[in-house]
Structure formats: structure tokens, C-alpha cells
DRENBAKOL-623597 format. One record per residue (C-alpha): residue in three letters; residue number from 0; x, y, z. Coordinates in pm, 1 decimal, decimal comma. Example, Ala and Ser with C-alpha at 12.3 -4.5 7.8 and 13.67 -1.06 7.14 Angstrom:
! DRENBAKOL-623597
> type:seq:x:y:z
> ALA:0:1230,0:-450,0:780,0;
> SER:1:1367,0:-106,0:714,0;
This chain:
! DRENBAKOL-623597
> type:seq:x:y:z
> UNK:0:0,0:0,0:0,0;
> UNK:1:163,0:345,7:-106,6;
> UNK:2:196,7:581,2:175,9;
> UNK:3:-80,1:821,5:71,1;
> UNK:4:-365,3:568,9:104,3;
> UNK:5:-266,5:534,4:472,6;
> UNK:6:-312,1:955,7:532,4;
> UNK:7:-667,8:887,6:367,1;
> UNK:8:-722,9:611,9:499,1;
> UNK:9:-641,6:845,2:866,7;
> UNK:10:-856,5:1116,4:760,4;
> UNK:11:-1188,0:889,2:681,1;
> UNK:12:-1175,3:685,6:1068,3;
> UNK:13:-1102,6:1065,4:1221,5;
> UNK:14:-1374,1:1245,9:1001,3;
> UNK:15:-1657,0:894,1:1069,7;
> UNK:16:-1555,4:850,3:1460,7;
> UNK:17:-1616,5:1229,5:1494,7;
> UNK:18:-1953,1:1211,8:1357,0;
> UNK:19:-2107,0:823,1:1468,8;
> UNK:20:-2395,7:835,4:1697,7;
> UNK:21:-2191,6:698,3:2010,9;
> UNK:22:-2493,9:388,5:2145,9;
> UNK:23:-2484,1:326,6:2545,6;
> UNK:24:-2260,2:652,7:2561,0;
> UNK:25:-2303,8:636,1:2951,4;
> UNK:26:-2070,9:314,9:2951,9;
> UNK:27:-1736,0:581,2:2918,4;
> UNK:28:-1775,9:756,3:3233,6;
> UNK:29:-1762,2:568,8:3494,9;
> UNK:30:-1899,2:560,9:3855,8;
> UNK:31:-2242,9:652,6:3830,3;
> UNK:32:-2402,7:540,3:4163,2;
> UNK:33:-2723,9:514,9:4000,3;
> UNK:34:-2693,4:279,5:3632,5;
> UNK:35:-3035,4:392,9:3536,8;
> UNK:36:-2894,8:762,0:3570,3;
> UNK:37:-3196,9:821,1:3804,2;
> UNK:38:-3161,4:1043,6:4097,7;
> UNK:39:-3349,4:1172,2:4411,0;
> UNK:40:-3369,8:1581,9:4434,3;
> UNK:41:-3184,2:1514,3:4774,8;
> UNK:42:-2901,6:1261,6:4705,2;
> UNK:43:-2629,0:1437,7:4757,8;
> UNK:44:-2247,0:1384,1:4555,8;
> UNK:45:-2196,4:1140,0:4294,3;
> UNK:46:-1850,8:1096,8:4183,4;
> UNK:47:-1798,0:1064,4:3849,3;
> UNK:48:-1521,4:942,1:3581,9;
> UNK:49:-1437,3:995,9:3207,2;
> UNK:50:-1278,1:724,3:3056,2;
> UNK:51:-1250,0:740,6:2715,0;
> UNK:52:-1054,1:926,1:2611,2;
> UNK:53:-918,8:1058,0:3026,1;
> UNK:54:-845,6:1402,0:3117,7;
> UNK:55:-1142,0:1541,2:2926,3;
> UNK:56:-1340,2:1826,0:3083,9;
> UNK:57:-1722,9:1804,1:3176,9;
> UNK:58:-2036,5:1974,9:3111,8;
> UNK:59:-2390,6:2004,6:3248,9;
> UNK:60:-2669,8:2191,2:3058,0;
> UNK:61:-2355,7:2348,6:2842,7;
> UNK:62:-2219,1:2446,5:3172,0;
> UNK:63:-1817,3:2419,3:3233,4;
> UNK:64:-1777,0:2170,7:3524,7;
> UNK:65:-1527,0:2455,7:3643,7;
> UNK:66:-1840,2:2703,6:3710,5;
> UNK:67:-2140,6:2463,1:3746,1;
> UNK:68:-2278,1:2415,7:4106,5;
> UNK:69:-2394,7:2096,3:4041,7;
> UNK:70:-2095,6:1940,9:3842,8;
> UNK:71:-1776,8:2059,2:3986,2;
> UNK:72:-1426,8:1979,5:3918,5;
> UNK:73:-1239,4:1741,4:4077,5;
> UNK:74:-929,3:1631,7:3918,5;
> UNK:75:-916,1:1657,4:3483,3;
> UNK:76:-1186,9:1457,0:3402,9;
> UNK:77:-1333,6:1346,9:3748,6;
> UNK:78:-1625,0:1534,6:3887,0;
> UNK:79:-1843,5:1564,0:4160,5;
> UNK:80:-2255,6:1565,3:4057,8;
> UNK:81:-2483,3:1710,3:4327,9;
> UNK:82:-2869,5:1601,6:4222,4;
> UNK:83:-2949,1:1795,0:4506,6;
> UNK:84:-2865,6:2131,3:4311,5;
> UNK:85:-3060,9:2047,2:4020,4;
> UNK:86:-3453,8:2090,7:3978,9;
> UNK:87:-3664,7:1817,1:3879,0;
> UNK:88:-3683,3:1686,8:3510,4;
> UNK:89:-3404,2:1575,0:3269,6;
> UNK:90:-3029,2:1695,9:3220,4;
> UNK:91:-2741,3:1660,4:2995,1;
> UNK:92:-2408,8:1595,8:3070,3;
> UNK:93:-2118,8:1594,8:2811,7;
> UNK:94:-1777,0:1428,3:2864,6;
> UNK:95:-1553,3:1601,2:2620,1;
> UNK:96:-1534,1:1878,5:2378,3;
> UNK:97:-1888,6:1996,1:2289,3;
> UNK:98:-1980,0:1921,7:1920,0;
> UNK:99:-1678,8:1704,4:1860,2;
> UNK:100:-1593,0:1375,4:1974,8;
> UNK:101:-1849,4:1357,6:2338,2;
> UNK:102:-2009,7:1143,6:2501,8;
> UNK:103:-2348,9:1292,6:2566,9;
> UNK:104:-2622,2:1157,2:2861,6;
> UNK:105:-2923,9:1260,4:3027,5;
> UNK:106:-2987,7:1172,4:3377,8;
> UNK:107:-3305,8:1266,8:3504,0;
> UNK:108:-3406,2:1393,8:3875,1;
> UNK:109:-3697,3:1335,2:4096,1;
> UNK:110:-3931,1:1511,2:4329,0;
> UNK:111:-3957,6:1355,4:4644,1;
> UNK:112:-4308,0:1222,3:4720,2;
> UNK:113:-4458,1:1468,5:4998,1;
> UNK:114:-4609,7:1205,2:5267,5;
> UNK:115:-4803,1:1275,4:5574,7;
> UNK:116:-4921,8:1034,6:5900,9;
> UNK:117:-5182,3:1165,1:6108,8;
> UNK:118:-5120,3:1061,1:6487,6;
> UNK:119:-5165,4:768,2:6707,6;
> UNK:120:-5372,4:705,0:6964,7;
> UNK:121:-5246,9:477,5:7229,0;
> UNK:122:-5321,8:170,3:7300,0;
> UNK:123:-5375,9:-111,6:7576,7;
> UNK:124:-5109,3:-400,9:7562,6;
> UNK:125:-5371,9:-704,4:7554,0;
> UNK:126:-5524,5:-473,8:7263,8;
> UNK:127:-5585,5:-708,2:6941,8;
> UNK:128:-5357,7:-678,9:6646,6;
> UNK:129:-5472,7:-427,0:6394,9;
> UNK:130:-5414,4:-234,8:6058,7;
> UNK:131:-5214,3:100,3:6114,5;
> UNK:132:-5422,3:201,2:5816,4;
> UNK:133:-5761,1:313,8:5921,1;
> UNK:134:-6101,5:192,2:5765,5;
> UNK:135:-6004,5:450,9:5431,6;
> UNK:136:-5684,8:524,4:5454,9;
> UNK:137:-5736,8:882,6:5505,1;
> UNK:138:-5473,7:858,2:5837,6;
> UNK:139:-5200,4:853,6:5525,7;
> UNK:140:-5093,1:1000,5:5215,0;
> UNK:141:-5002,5:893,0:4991,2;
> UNK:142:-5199,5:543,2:5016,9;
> UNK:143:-4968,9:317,5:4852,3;
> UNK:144:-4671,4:359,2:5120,8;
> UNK:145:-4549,4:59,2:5386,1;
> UNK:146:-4518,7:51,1:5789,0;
> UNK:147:-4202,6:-51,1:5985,8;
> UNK:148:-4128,2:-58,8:6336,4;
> UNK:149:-4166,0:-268,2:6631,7;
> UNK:150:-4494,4:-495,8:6637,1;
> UNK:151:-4563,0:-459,7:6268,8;
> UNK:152:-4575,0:-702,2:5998,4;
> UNK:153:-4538,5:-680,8:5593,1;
> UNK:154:-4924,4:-596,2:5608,6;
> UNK:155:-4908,4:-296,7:5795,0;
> UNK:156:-5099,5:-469,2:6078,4;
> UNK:157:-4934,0:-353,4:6420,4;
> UNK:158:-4927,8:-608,1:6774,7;
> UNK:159:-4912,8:-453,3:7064,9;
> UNK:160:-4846,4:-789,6:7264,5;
> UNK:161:-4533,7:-835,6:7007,3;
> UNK:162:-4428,9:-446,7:7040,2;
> UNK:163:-4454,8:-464,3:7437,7;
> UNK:164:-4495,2:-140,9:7662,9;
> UNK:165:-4361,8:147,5:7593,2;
> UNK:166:-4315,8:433,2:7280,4;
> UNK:167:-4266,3:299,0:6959,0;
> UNK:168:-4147,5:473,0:6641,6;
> UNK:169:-4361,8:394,3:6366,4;
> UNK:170:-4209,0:505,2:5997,7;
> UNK:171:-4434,4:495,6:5730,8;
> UNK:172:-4235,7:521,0:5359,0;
> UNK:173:-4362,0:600,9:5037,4;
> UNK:174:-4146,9:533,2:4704,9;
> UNK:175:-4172,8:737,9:4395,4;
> UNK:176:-3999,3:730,1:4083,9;
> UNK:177:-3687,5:541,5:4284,5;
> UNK:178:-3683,8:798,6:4546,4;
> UNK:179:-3846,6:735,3:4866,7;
> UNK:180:-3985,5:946,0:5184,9;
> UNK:181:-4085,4:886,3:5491,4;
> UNK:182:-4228,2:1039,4:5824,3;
> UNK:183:-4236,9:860,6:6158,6;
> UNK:184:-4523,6:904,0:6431,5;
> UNK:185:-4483,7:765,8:6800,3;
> UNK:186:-4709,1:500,8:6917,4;
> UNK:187:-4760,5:439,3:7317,6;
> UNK:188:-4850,1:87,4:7431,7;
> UNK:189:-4972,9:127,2:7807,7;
> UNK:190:-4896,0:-150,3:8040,0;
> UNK:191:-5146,3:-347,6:8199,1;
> UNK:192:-5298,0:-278,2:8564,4;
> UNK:193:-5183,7:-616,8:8792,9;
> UNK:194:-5505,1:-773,6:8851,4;
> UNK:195:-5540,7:-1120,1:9089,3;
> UNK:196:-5758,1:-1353,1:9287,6;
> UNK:197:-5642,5:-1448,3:9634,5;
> UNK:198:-5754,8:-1879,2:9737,7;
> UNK:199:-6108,5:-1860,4:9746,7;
> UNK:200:-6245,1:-2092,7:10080,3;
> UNK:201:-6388,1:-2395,4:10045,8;
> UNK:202:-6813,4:-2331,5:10039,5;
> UNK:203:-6990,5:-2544,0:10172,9;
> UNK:204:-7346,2:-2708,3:10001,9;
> UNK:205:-7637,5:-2512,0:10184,3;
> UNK:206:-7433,9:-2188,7:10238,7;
> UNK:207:-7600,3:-1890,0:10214,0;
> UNK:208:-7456,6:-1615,3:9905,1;
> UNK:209:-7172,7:-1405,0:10078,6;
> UNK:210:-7027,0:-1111,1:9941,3;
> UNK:211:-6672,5:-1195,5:9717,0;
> UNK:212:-6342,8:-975,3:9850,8;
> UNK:213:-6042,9:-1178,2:9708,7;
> UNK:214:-6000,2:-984,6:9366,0;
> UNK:215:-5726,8:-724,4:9381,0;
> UNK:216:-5659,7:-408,2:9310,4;
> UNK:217:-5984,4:-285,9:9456,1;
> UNK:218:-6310,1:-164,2:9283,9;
> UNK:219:-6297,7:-449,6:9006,3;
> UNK:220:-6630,4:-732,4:8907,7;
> UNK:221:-6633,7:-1060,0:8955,8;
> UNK:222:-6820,7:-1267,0:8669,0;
> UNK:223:-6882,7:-1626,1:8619,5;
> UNK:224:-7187,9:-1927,4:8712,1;
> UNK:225:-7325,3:-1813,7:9077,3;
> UNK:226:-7207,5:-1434,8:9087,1;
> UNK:227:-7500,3:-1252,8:9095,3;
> UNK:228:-7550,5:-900,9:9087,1;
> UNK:229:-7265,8:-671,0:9341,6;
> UNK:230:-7002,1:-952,6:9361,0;
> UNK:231:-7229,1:-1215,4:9533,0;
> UNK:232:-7164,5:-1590,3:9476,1;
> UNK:233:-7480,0:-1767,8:9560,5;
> UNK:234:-7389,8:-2161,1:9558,1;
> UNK:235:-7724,5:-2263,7:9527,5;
> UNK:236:-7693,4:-2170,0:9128,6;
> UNK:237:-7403,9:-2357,8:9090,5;
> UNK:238:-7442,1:-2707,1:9294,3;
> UNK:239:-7132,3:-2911,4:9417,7;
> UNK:240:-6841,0:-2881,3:9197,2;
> UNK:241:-6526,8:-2644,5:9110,2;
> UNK:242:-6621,3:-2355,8:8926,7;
> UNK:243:-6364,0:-2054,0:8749,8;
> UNK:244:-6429,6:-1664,4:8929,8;
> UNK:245:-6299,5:-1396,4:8711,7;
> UNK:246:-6252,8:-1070,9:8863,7;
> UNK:247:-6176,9:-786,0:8635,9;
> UNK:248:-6064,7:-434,9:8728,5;
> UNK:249:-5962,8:-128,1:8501,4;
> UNK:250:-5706,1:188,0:8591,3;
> UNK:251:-5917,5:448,5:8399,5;
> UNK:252:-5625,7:364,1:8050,3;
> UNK:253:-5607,5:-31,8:8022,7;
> UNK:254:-5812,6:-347,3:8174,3;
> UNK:255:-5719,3:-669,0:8279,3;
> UNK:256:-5849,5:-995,8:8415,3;
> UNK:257:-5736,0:-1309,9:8681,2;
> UNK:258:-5954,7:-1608,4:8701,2;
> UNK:259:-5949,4:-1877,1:8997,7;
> UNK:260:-6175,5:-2146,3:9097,5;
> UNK:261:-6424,5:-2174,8:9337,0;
> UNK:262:-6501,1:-2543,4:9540,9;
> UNK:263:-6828,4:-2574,6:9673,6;
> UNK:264:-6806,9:-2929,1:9851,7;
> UNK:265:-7105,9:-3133,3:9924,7;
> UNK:266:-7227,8:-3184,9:10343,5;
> UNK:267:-7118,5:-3507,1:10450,6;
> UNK:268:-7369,2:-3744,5:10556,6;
> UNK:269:-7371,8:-3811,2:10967,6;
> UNK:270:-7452,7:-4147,9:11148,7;
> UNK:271:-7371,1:-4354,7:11461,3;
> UNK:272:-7503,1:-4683,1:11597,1;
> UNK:273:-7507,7:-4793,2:11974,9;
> UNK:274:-7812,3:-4626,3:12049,1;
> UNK:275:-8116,9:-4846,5:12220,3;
> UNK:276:-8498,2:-4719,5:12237,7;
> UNK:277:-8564,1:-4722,1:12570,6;
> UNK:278:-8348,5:-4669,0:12874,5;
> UNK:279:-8396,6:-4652,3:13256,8;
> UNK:280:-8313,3:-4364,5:13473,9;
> UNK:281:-8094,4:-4633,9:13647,7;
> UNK:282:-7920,7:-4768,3:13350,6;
> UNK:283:-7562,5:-4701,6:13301,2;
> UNK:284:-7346,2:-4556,3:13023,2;
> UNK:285:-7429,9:-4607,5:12686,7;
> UNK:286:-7091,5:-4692,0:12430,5;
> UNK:287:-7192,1:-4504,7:12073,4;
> UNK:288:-7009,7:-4538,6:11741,5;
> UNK:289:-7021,4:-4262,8:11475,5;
């Protein structure tokens, strides 16, 4: 080949690689922390590197990375992208000289969702599991967001058993576009009041209703068979057997319960022999066996 056809041969790749359209130009600059060049309006600095050809200055929305606030320089072709300086939508970046051999992408930037979470009441420990999500949903907003925090499950349903006592932090998150929010409430699970049943006596068959006192703390009811109205147990309703008292007594916040049985026992049956029908007032002692 004569030496000519190699200078034209030159000057055709340098004229067609200046004027290709460059496919998956993102691949020469390296480091994007996001690969599908989305971002959150509040991530904060993304270091970035050009790699083909190195040392080649940046650009942002034909902005110098030597005077743009959110692409500034740190080293010949290495810079610094703040998201959190841009405003929403789509932007270009250029690796290179502009309108000669670049590499040109867009990334694009997203709001973050605006979420709200009305307050929670508090609730009683032995309180049943339920949704943190009230009957329409109107406690949140958006609707399409997730719970986390102690007690709560994928659902969004939250146990106060599983939580225990105490404050709980209750996050609720809503994703967007890749970009999430959240905002967290406190929920208060009140302890339980100690409530118990001190040994109920023996009652015996025939006794008349008496007035129950064993329940503590003070000012609680007593339910189950043979309590009859103002705590009274009345064996006469219940017969002979063992039968379960529950006394229940509330602080004013939170309730709770104890249960203990009751024994009412049968009389026993008397007898003795030894006993004649007739005596005299002169007769002697009389042996009798029971």
C-alpha cells in the first residue's frame, strides 16, 4: 500500500468517529451510583469518571464543570454531581469537547413524594392486632406507602403484645420514581394494671350467698356461674363442683383480668349406731359409734 492511502485512509476513521452516533454513551464515564442515571432531588455527591478518552473536561446543561454548582471539578476529568442542586426533570451531561468527539447523557431527577401520618392514639397491651391504616386510609398520604417498626408485619398490621410497653417509632415510607420518603409518628402501648384472685375458701353445700373480697386491686367485678348481681356468689346456682371466678378491674387507661376457681363441697352425711330405744333412769353408760 503506497503511503498516501494510509493519510486517507487516517482522515476517513477521524472524520466517521467524529460524527457516529456513540450507542450506550453512559458506559465511558464511569462511577455513576445510580446505572439507570436516576436520581433523588436530595441525594447528595456522585462521583464521576471519564474514561474514554481521560483528562477530558465536563459539562452540564452546556455548563463548564469549572463554574457549574452541580458538576464541579475534581481532578481533569473526574467530577463531583450534586442532584441535590438540580430541579426536577431531565439533564445533559457531556464528557468532552462539545460538538466534537463527546459522550453525551441525560440523567433525570426526581421530586420527592410529599407524605403525611396523622397521629396515634395509644393503645392497651392485651389490645388485638390491627391495621395502622384506618377503615379509608385517610390517616395517610399517599396510600400506597409501607409501615415498619416494632410490632408490625409486611401488612401494615401492628401487635401490641409483640411491640410490648412502651413508645414505639412507627415510619411509614412512600417510594416514587426510585426515590423514597418517609415520616415517623410515636405510638404508646400502656402496660397493663396487675389484677389477681387471692384462694377462694372452700363453700360449703347449703351456704347462704356471701359477698366476694379476694379480687385485687380494689373496685374491680367478679363474673362467672353463681355471681349474681354486686359480687355475690350464691352456691345454690351452681351445685357441688369447682367452678372458674374472674374478677376484672380497670385503671381508667387499660383493663385486665385473673380467674381462679371456686369449690363448693357437698355436706357429709352423719350417722352412729349404739343407740337403744328405751333406757332406765338407772341404767348405766351407753358406748356409741359414729
Amino acid at each position: 500500500m503506497k503511503p498516501g492511502w494510509r493519510y486517507y485512509l487516517l482522515l476517513i476513521f477521524c472524520i466517521v468517529t467524529s460524527i457516529i452516533d456513540l450507542s450506550g454513551q453512559a458506559a465511558y464515564i464511569t462511577g455513576w451510583r445510580n446505572p439507570t442515571l436516576e436520581y433523588c432531588a436530595n441525594e447528595g455527591g456522585d462521583t464521576i469518571t471519564g474514561e474514554s478518552p481521560k483528562g477530558k473536561p465536563f459539562y452540564i446543561d452546556g455548563v463548564s464543570y469549572e463554574t457549574a454548582p452541580a458538576l464541579t471539578r475534581l481532578a481533569n476529568g473526574v467530577a463531583i454531581l450534586y442532584p441535590n442542586r438540580l430541579t426536577t426533570g431531565t439533564h445533559t451531561i457531556i464528557y468532552g469537547t462539545i460538538g466534537s468527539h463527546d459522550v453525551t447523557v441525560t440523567i433525570t431527577i426526581t421530586d420527592m413524594p410529599a407524605v403525611s401520618l396523622a397521629p396515634f392514639s395509644s393503645v392497651c397491651a392485651n389490645t388485638l392486632p390491627y391495621s395502622l391504616f384506618s377503615a379509608d386510609s385517610g390517616n395517610v398520604s399517599p396510600k400506597t406507602g409501607t409501615f415498619s417498626g416494632p410490632g408490625v408485619d409486611a401488612n401494615g398490621v401492628f401487635d401490641p403484645a409483640a411491640a410490648g410497653p412502651g413508645t414505639h417509632i412507627i415510619t411509614y415510607t412512600v417510594g416514587l420514581g426510585g426515590c423514597a420518603s418517609s415520616v415517623s409518628r410515636t405510638l404508646t402501648v400502656q402496660s397493663l394494671p396487675v389484677v389477681g384472685i387471692n384462694p377462694f375458701a372452700p363453700v360449703c353445700e347449703g351456704t347462704d350467698p356471701f359477698l366476694l373480697t379476694q379480687g385485687f386491686p380494689s373496685g374491680g367485678t367478679y363474673s362467672g356461674t353463681g355471681v349474681e348481681a354486686g359480687g355475690y356468689f350464691n352456691q345454690a346456682v351452681t351445685g357441688i363442683g369447682s367452678f372458674p371466678i374472674t374478677y376484672t378491674y380497670s385503671n381508667g387507661t387499660c383493663s385486665n383480668s385473673a380467674v381462679r376457681d371456686i369449690v363448693v363441697a357437698s355436706n357429709p352425711n352423719a350417722s352412729f349406731s349404739g343407740l337403744g330405744s328405751q333406757y332406765c333412769t338407772s341404767d348405766g353408760g351407753v358406748g356409741l359409734t359414729g
